[in-house]
C-alpha positions, -999 to +999 in steps of 0.1 A: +190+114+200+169+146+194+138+140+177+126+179+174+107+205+154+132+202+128+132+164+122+096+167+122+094+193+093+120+171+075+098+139+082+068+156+071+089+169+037+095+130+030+067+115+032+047+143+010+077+134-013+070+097-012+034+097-014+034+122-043+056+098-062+033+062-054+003+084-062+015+093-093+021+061-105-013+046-089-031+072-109-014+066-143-023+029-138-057+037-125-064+057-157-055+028-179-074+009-161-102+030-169-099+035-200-090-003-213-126-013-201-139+018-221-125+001-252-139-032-245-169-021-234-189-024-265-175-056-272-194-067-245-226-048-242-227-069-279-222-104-257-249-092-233-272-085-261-266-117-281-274-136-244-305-120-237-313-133-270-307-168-266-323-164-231-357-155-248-370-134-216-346-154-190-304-157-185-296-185-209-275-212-193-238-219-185-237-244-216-256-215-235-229-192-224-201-214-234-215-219-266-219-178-273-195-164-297-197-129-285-189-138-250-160-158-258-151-129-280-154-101-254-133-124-222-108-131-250-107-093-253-107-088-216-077-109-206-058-095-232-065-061-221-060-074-182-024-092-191-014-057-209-025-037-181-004-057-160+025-057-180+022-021-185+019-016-149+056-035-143+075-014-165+060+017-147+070+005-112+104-004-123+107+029-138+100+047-110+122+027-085+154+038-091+145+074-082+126+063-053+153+043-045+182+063-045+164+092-026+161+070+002+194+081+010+193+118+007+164+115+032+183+095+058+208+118+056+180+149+061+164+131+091+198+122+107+218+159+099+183+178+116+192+158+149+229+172+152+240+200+166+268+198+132+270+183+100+280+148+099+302+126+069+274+103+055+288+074+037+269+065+007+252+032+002+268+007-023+251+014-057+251-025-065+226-024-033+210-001-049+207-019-079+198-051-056+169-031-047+153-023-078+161-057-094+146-076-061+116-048-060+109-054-100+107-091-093+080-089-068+059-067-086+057-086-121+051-118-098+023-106-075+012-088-110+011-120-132-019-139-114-047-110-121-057-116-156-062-151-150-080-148-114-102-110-130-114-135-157-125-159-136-141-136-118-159-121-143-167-159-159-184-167-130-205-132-132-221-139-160-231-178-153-247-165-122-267-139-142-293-114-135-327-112-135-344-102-171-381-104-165-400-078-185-368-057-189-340-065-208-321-031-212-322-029-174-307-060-172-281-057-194-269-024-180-273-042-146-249-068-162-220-048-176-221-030-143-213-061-128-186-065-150-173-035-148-169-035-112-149-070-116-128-053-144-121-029-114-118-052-087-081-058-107-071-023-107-074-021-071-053-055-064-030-038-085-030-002-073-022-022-040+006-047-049+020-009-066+020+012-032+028-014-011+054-026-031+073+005-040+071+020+001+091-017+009+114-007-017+118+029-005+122+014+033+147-010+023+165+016+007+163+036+035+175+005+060+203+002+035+212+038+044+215+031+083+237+006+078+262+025+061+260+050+087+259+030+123+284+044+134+268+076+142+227+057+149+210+042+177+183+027+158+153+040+142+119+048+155+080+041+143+060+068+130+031+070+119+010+094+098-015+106+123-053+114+116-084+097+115-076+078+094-042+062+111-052+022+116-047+014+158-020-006+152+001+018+132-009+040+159+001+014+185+037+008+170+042+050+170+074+058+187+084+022+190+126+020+188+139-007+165+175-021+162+200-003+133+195-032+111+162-042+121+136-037+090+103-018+090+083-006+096+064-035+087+032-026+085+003-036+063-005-032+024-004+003+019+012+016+050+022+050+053+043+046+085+080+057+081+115+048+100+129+077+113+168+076+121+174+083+154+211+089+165+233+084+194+234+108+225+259+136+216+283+123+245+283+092+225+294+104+195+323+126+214+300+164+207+309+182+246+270+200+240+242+199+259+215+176+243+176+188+242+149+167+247+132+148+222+101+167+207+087+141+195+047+134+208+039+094+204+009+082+186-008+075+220-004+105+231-015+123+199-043+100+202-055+113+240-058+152+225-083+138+198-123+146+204-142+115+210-156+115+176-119+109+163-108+087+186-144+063+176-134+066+140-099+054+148-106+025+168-143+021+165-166+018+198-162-014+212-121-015+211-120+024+224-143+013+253-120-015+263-092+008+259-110+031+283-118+003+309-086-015+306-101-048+296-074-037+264-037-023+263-024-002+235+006-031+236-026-057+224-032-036+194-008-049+170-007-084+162+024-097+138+010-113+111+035-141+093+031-141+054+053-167+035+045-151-001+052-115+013+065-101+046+056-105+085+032-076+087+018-055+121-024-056+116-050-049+142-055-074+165-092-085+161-110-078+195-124-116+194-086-128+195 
């Protein structure tokens, strides 16, 4: 293989392209989001009001609270807005896959054409896969999707039994308590923002692992890369440069990754081209990492774990742990440093 300048730029090109569609879709739901509590909003500053009443000075009970017709009003309002939002969110997702989707393999083919010294047949990967994809994709969205009005409401229940403190100020309070609220409206946008992401980069990398297998022939494998800054998690970081199997998945990293399998193809010899072949250009994650200041490097790993690092009480092989998830995917995390 030949990782170099080229495949670089090409990688780079991709994941702006990737990110620029997730974010897109992230932001339409998180507006939504936004703007669904707006509308309910008054419908529950009313609740808080008619509580405070009932309270006479102090947060009435859970009994009381049951018993209040504007509260039962305003969470009726809520989880009808919440299963929307959800629903909404869905249709979105599966809109945007099959774009996603099918550009997995235009990219592969980017990656794998920049490594050659000249231009390769690419074999095409069966549209019913394709199709598998999406379908498969779509299903795991609307399921991980489906709990959050339920679990938000609950949430937000249990807000307002534990109350706030009125004492000589009840329009404190109640803009103390639809704060509350409002942050537990929000807690289900950002379950949801992350199902979203995380969901349609495993549809874009199975796409992509799709690809490979059409075109073995002409690949080793892929390799690990990740999306290097301060913000990079040590694992990701750890797994940078790593070779995988043709058919292996990945990268499998945690909600919200932004690593991405690069192709990486056979020697030229291998695949009959009598040329030279350069070196690979390609600088690993640890290596990246060793250029940083200090102040980056702390950031990345945080004190303690960049002082065992610098010891050797810790390897950059112990960073990653494989994480098994039975309702998702095995997943690569940081290893905790008490483990």
């Amino acid at each position: 293989m030949s990782v170099n300048a080229k495949t670089v730029r090409r990688l780079n090109a991709v994941r702006i392209a990737l990110n620029s569609r997730v974010d897109a879709t992230t932001r339409a739901l998180a507006q939504g989001w936004g703007r669904a509590f707006e509308e309910i909003s008054d419908e529950w500053s009313a609740a808080i009001d008619e509580l405070l009443r009932i309270g006479d000075g102090e947060w009435p009970s859970r009994a009381q609270i049951a018993r209040a017709g504007r509260a039962s009003r305003a969470m009726r309002a809520t989880i009808a807005r919440l299963e929307a939002l959800s629903q909404a969110a869905g249709v979105t997702v599966s809109g945007e896959l099959a774009d996603l989707v099918r550009m997995a393999d235009d990219w592969e083919k980017a990656l794998v054409g920049s490594q050659l010294p000249s231009v390769i047949d690419w074999a095409r990967v069966d549209p019913a896969a394709v199709d598998a994809i999406i379908k498969r994709t779509t299903g795991r969205v609307e399921s991980r999707l489906r709990p959050l009005p339920a679990e938000q409401a609950a949430v937000m229940k249990q807000t307002l039994i534990r109350g706030v403190l009125v004492g000589d100020n009840p329009k404190a309070a109640a803009s103390e308590m639809l704060k509350r609220l409002g942050g537990n409206f929000d807690g289900g946008r950002r379950r949801a923002e992350v199902i979203t992401r995380t969901e349609m980069i495993s549809a874009h990398r199975e796409a992509a692992l799709a690809s490979r297998g059409a075109n073995a022939d002409v690949l080793k494998g892929w390799m690990w890369t990740a999306t290097k800054s301060d913000r990079t998690c040590p694992a990701c970081l750890a797994m940078d440069g790593r070779e995988f199997a043709v058919d292996a998945s990945g990268p499998d990293g945690h909600p919200c990754c932004r690593c991405t399998a690069v192709p990486i193809t056979k020697s030229y010899r291998d695949l009959g081209l009598d040329v030279d072949e350069p070196p690979s250009e390609y600088q690993s994650g640890r290596d990246w990492f060793a250029e940083q200041p200090r102040s980056t490097q702390i950031r990345i790993m945080g004190a303690e774990r960049l002082r065992r690092l610098d010891v050797g009480d810790l390897g950059w092989d112990d960073l990653p742990i494989r994480l098994e998830n039975p309702d998702w995917r095995p997943s690569y995390v940081v290893r905790p440093l008490a483990a």
